[in-house]
ROPA-91208 format. One line per field, with one value per residue: residue number from 1; x negated, y, z negated of N, C-alpha, C in turn; residue in three letters. Coordinates in pm, whole numbers. Atoms other than C-alpha are relative to their C-alpha. Layout:
<sites>
seq <- (NUM, ...)
neast <- (X, ...)
nnorth <- (Y, ...)
nup <- (Z, ...)
caeast <- (X, ...)
canorth <- (Y, ...)
caup <- (Z, ...)
ceast <- (X, ...)
cnorth <- (Y, ...)
cup <- (Z, ...)
type <- (ALA, ...)
</sites>
This chain:
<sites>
seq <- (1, 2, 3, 4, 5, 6, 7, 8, 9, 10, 11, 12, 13, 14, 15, 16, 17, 18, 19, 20, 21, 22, 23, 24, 25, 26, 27, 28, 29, 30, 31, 32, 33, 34, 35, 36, 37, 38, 39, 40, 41, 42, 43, 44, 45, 46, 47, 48, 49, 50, 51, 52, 53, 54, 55, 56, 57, 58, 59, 60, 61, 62, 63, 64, 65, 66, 67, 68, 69, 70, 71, 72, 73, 74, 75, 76, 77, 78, 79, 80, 81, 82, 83, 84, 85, 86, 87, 88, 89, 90, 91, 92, 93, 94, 95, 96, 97, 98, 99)
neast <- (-33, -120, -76, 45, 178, -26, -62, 112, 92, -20, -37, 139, 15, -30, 11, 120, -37, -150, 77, 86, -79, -63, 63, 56, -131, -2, 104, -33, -78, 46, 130, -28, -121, -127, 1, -68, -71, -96, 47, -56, 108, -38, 86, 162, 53, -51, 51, 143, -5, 1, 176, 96, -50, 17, 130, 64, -35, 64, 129, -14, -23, 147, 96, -48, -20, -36, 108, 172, 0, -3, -147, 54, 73, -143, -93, 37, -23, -206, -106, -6, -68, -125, -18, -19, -103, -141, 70, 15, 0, -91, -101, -115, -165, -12, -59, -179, -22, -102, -115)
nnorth <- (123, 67, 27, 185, -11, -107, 134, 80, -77, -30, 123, 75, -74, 75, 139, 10, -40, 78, 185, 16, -8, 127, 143, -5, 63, 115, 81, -19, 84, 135, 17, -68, 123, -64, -145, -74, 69, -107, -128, 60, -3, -121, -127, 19, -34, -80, -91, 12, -48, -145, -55, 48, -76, -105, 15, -2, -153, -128, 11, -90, -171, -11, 69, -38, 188, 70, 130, -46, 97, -68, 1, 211, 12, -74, 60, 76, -3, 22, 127, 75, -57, -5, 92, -51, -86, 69, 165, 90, -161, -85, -13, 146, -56, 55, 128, -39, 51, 148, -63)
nup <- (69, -54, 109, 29, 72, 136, 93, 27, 100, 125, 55, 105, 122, 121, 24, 128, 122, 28, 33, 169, 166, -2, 45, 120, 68, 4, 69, 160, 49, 54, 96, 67, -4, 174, 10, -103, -52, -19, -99, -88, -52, -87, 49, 29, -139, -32, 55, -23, -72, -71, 75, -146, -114, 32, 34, -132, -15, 79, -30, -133, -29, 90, -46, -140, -80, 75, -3, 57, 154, 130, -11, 3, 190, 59, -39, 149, 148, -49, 46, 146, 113, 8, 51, 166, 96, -11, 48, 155, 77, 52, -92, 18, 14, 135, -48, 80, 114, -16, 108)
caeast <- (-446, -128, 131, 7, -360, -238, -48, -375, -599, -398, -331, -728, -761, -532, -554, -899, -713, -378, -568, -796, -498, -337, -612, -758, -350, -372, -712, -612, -322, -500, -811, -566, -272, -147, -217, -50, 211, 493, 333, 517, 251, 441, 351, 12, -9, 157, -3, -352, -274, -172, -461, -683, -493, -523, -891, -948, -768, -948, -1327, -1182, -1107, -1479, -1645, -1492, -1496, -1395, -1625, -1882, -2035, -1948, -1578, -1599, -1737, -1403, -1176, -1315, -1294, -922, -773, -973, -861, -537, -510, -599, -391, -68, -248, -313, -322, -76, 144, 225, 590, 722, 868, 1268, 1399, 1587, 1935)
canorth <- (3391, 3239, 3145, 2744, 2868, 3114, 2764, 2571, 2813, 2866, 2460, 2385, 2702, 2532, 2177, 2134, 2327, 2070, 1745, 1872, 1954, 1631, 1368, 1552, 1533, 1194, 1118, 1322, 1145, 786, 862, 1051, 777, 807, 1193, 1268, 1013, 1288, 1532, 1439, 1395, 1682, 1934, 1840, 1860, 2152, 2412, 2257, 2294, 2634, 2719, 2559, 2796, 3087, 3020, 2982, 3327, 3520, 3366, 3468, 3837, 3836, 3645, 3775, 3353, 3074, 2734, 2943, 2712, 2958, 2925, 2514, 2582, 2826, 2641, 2346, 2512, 2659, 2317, 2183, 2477, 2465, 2068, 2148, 2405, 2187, 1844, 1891, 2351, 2585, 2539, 2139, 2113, 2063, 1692, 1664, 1685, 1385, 1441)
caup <- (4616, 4673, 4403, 4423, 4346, 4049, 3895, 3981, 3809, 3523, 3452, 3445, 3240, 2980, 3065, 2821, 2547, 2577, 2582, 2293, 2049, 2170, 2106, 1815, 1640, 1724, 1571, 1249, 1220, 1255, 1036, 777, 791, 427, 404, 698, 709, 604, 874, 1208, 1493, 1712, 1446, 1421, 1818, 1851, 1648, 1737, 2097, 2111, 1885, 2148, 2411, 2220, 2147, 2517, 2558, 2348, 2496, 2863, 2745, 2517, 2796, 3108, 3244, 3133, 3070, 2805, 2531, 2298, 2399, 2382, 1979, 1929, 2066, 1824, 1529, 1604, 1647, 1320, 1093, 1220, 1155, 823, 763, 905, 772, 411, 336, 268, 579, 547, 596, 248, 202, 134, -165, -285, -511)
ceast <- (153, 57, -26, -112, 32, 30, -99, -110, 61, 60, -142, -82, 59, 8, -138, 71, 130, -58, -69, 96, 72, -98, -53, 168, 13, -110, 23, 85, -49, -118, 63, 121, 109, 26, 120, 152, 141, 14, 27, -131, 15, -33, -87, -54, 33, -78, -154, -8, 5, -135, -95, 40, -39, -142, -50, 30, -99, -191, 6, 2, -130, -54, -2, 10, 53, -133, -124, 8, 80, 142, 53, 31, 163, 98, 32, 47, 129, 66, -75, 44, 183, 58, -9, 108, 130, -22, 52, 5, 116, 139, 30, 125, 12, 91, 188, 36, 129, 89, -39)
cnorth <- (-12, -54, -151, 36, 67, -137, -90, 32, 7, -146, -12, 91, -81, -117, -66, 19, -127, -95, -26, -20, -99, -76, 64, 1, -144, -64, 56, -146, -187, 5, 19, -107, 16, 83, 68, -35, 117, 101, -63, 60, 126, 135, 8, 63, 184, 136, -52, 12, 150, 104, 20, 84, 129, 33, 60, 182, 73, -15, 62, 136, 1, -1, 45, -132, -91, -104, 77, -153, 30, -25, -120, 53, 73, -69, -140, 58, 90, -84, -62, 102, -13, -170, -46, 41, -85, -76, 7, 217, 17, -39, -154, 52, -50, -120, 49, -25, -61, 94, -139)
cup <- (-2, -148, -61, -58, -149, -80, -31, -110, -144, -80, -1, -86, -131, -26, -127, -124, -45, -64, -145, -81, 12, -69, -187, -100, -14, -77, -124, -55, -25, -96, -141, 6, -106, -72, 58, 32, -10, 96, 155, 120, 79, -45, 20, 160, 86, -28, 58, 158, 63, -84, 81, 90, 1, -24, 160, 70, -16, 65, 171, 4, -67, 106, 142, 83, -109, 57, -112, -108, -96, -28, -83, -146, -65, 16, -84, -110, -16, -30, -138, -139, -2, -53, -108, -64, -14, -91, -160, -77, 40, 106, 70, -20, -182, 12, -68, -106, 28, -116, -86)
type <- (UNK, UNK, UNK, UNK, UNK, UNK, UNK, UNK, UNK, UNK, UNK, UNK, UNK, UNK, UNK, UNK, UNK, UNK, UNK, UNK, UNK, UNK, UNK, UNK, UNK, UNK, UNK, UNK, UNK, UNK, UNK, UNK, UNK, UNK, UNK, UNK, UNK, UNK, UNK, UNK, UNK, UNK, UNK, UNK, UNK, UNK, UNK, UNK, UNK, UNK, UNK, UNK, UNK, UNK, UNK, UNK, UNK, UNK, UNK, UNK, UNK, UNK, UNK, UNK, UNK, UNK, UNK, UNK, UNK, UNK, UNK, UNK, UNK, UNK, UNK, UNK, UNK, UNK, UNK, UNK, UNK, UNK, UNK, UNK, UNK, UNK, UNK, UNK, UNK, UNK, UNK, UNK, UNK, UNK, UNK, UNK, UNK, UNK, UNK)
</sites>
């Protein structure tokens, strides 16, 4: 395998995980509007992306492949704890204080 195939393989390994923690940041943020509105969309995408990445990690070293269901279901509930956690638990940024 050739250095183009290694780049290919390892972009539609994480391409699933990107897209998820993108659209699902984006659908927090519009369902959650006046929750979230302090919570900048880049956080939101950020942490729920690499969640999603790290999810997918951890079902390739469990699973020995990638594509299981089981992975899919982890990789889900990754980016929704972590959109939590940023969203509205412990690890919201805190807002600025005013003088």
């Amino acid at each position: 395998m050739g250095p183009l195939d290694a780049a290919g393989h390892l972009a539609n390994l994480f391409l699933p995980a990107v897209l998820f923690g993108m659209l699902s940041a984006a659908a927090a943020k519009l369902a959650w509007r006046r929750e979230l509105a302090s919570v900048p969309w880049r956080h939101l995408a950020q942490a729920a992306c690499g969640a999603s990445a790290a999810a997918v990690l951890v079902g390739l070293v469990v699973f020995g492949r990638d594509g299981t269901t089981t992975m899919y279901a982890g990789m889900v509930t990754a980016c929704a704890f972590t959109l939590w956690w940023r969203g509205f638990g412990p690890g919201r940024p805190k807002p600025p204080k005013s003088n």
